[in-house]
N, C-alpha and C positions, 0 to 999 in steps of 0.2 A: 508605472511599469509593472506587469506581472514577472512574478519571481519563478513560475512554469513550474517542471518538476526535474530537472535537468541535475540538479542541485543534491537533490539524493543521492544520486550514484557516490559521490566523496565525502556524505556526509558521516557523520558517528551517531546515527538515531537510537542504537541499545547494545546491549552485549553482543547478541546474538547475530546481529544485522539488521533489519527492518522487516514493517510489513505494512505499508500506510493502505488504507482503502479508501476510496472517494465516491460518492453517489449523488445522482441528479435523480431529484423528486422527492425524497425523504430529508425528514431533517436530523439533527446530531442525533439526537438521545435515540432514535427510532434504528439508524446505526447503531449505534450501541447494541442497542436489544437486539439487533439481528445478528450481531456477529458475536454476540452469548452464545449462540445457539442453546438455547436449556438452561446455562447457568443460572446462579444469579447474579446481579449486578450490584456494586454499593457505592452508590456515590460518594464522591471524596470531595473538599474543596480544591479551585484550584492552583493546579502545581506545577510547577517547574521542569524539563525532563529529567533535571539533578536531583529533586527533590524528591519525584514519585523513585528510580531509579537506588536513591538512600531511604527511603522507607521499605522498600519489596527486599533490600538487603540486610535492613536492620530485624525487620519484622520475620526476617528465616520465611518468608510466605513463596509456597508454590505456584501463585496465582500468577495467571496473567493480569494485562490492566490495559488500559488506552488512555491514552489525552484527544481532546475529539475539540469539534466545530466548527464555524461556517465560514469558506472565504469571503471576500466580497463578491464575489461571481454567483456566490450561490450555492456552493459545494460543499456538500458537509465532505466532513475528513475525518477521519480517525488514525493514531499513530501507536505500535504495540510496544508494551513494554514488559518485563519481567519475565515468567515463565511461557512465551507464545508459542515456540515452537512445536509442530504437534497439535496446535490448536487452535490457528490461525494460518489462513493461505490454501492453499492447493490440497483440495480433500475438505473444506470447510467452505465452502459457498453457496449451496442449499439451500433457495431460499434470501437470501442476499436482495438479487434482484427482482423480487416479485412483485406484482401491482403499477408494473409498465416504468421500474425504476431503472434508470441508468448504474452501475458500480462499474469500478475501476480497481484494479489490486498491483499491487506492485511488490513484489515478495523478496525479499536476499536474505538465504541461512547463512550465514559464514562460520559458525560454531558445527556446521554438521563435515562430519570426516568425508562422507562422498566431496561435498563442495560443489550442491548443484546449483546451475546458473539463474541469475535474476531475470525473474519470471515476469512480466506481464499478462494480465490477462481483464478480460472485457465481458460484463456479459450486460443484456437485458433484459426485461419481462421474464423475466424465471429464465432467460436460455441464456447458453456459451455460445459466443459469437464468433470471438478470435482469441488468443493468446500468442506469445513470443519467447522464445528463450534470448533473452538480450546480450549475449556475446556468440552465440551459435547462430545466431538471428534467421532460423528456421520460423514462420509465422505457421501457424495450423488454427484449424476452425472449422463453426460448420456457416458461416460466411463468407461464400466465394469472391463477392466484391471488396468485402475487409482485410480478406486476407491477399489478394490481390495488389489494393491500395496500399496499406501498410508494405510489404517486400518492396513494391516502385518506389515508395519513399525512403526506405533503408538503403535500396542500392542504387537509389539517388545521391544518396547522402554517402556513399561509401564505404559503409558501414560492415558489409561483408568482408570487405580487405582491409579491414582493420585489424594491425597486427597485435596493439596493445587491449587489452580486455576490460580495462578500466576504463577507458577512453570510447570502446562499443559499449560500455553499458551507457557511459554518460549521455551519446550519439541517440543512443534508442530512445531513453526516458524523453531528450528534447521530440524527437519524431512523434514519440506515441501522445506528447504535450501537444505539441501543432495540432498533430491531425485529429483530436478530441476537446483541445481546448480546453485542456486540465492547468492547475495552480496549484500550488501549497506554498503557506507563507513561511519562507525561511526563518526570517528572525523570531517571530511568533513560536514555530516549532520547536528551533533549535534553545532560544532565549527566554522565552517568555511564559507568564502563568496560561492556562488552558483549564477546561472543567475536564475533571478525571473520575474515572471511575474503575476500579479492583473488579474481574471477572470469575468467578466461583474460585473454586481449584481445580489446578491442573491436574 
C-alpha cells in the first residue's frame, strides 16, 4: 500500500516546516544538483533526519542539506533540512523541471512571522503549470485544464469549507496525491538512514 503524501501535513520533517520536491524522469543525485542551484554539494553518508538535524546544529553551519531518493514508483524525492528557508521553494525552481522532467514541490515555512500557506506547486519541461495554496485552496496556473481539475477535485472533496486549517492542508496534499500519483515513504522519511548531502551556504 502506498503511504501517498497526505502524511506531511502532521508531520515534524525540520525546524522550519518542510519543503520535499519529487521528480519524474531524473534520478536523486541529478535532483540534488538541481535544486543547488550554483552551490556546491558535499555528500555525506547516510543519515537519519535526527542525525543530519544534530550535526547542522552541532556544526553552527548555515547550510541547507537534503536526505534524497527513490520511491519504488520511480520518484526521486528530496526532503530539506537546516538553513532552507530562502533557498528552497517559491523563487528557486529555475530550471528544476528542464528536459521534459516532471517536479512536484510541496512548501510549509512555519518559522516565518507572515505564516504563509502551504504551497503546492507543479511544473514541467521548464514551465509552471499549476500551483495551490492549501488552506486558501485558491488553484492558479497557466493550465487551464489543471487548474480546472484540481479545484473539481478539492470542492469535491470539501475542501473549501473546511473550517479547520490542518485538516485542508491534509485534504489537499491527499488530492494533489490522487490526481498525480505521488508517494513518499513515511517511515523511511521520518525513521530511517537516507543518502545526504550539505548544500553550499546559505
Amino acid at each position: 500500500m502506498s503511504d501517498g503524501i497526505a502524511w506531511i501535513a502532521r508531520a515534524d520533517l525540520s525546524e522550519f516546516g518542510y519543503c520535499v520536491t519529487l521528480a519524474r524522469g531524473i534520478g536523486p543525485e541529478e535532483l540534488v544538483a538541481r535544486l543547488a542551484h550554483g552551490y556546491e554539494v558535499e555528500a555525506l553518508e547516510e543519515l537519519t533526519a535526527d542525525d543530519l538535524e544534530d550535526r547542522l546544529e552541532t556544526d553552527g553551519s548555515e547550510s541547507f542539506a537534503v536526505r534524497y531518493g527513490q520511491t519504488d514508483g520511480g520518484l526521486s524525492f528530496a526532503v530539506a533540512h537546516g538553513a532552507w528557508p530562502g533557498e528552497m521553494g517559491p523563487g528557486y525552481t529555475d530550471g528544476l523541471s528542464n528536459g521534459g522532467v516532471e517536479v512536484f514541490q510541496f512548501y510549509y515555512e512555519t518559522e516565518n512571522p507572515k505564516l504563509p500557506p502551504p504551497e503546492f506547486t507543479y511544473m514541467r519541461d521548464g514551465e509552471y503549470l499549476c500551483s495551490f495554496s492549501m488552506d486558501t485552496i485558491e488553484v492558479q496556473g497557466d493550465s487551464p485544464e489543471l487548474v480546472r481539475a484540481l479545484s473539481a477535485d478539492l470542492e469535491a472533496a470539501g475542501v473549501p469549507r473546511e473550517e479547520n486549517r490542518g485538516t485542508a492542508h491534509e485534504k489537499s496534499l491527499m488530492i494533489a496525491g490522487e490526481r498525480f500519483g505521488l508517494t513518499l515513504p513515511k517511515e523511511t522519511v521520518l525513521q530511517g538512514e537516507l543518502p545526504t548531502a550539505i548544500i553550499g551556504n546559505a
